[in-house]
C-alpha positions in Angstrom: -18.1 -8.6 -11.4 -19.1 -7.0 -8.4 -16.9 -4.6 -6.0 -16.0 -6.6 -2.6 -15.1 -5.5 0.8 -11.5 -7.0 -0.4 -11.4 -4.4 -3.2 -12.4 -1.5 -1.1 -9.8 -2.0 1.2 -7.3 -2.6 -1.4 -8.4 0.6 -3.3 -8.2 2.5 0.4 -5.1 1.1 1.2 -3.5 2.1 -2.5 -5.1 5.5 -2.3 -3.5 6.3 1.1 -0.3 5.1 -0.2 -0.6 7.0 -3.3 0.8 10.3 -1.0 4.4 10.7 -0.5 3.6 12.0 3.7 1.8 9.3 4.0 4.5 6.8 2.4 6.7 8.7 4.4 5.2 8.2 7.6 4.5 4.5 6.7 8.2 3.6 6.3 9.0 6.0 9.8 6.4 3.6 11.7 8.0 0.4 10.4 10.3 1.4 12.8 8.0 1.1 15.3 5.0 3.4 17.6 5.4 6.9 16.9 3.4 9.7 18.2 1.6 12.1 15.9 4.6 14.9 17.2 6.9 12.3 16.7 5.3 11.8 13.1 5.1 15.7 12.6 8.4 17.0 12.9 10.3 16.4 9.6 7.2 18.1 8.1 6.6 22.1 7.6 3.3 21.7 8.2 0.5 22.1 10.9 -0.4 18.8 13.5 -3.9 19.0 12.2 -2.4 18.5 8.7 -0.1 15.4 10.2 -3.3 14.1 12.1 -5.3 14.1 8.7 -2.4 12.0 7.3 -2.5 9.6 10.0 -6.8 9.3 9.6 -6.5 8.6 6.2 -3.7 5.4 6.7 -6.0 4.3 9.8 -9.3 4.4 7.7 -7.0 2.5 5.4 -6.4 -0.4 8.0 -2.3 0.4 7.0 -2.0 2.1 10.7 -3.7 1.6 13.9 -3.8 3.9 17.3 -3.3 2.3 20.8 -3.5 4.1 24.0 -0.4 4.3 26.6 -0.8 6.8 29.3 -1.8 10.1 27.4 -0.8 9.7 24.2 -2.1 7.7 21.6 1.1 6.3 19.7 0.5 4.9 16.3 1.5 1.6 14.8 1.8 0.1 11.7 -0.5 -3.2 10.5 1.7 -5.4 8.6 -1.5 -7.4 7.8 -3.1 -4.9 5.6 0.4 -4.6 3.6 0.7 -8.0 3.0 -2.7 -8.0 1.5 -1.4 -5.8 -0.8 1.6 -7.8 -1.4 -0.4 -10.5 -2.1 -2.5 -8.8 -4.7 0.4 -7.5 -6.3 2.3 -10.4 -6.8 -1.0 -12.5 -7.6 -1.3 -9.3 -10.6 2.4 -9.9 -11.6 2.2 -13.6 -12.1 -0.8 -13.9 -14.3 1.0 -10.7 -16.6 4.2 -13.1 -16.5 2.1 -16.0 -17.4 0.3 -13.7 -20.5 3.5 -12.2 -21.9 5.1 -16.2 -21.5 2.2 -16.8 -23.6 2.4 -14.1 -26.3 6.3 -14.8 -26.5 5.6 -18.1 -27.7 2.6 -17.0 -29.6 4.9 -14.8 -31.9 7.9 -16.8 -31.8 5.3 -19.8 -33.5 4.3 -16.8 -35.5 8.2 -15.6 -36.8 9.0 -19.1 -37.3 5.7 -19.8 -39.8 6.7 -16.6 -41.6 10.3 -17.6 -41.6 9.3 -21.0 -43.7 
């Protein structure tokens, strides 16, 4: 089974998320458009730092840039979370379905032993 386009954005998306700035900055922008000094200044660290932050989520599709007079506020793409989403409750129902499935298995299994 070959890697798709799907599963490279997934494993972008889950990588930029896997960064506690960058979940951080996520969760500010669901607020709505920030700038990148908006964005900086809980953090002790350097714009440039912020700014790498922010490329990372865009490359990620989790956060896009628009342009309003001279600053270029950022905003997030619910689309690319709800791809996510999706994936992750698509994973949680075929586990539910295989430990529904191994529940009964060893509950036929208890009740042979039991006889």
């Amino acid at each position: 089974m070959g890697i798709t386009i799907e599963d490279q954005r997934l494993d972008a998306m889950f990588t930029a998320l896997s960064d506690p700035t960058r979940r951080d900055i996520v969760v500010r922008l669901s607020a709505g458009e920030a700038t990148v000094k908006e964005l900086a200044e809980p953090y002790a660290m350097s714009m440039q730092a912020v700014s790498q932050h922010i490329r990372v989520l865009e490359r990620s599709g989790l956060i896009s840039r628009g342009r309003h007079r001279q600053t270029r506020p950022c905003r997030l793409e619910p689309a690319a979370l709800e791809a996510a989403v999706s994936w992750i409750e698509e994973s949680r129902r075929t586990w539910s379905e295989r430990m529904d499935r191994l529940e009964t298995h060893l509950a036929c299994l208890q009740k042979g032993a039991n006889q």
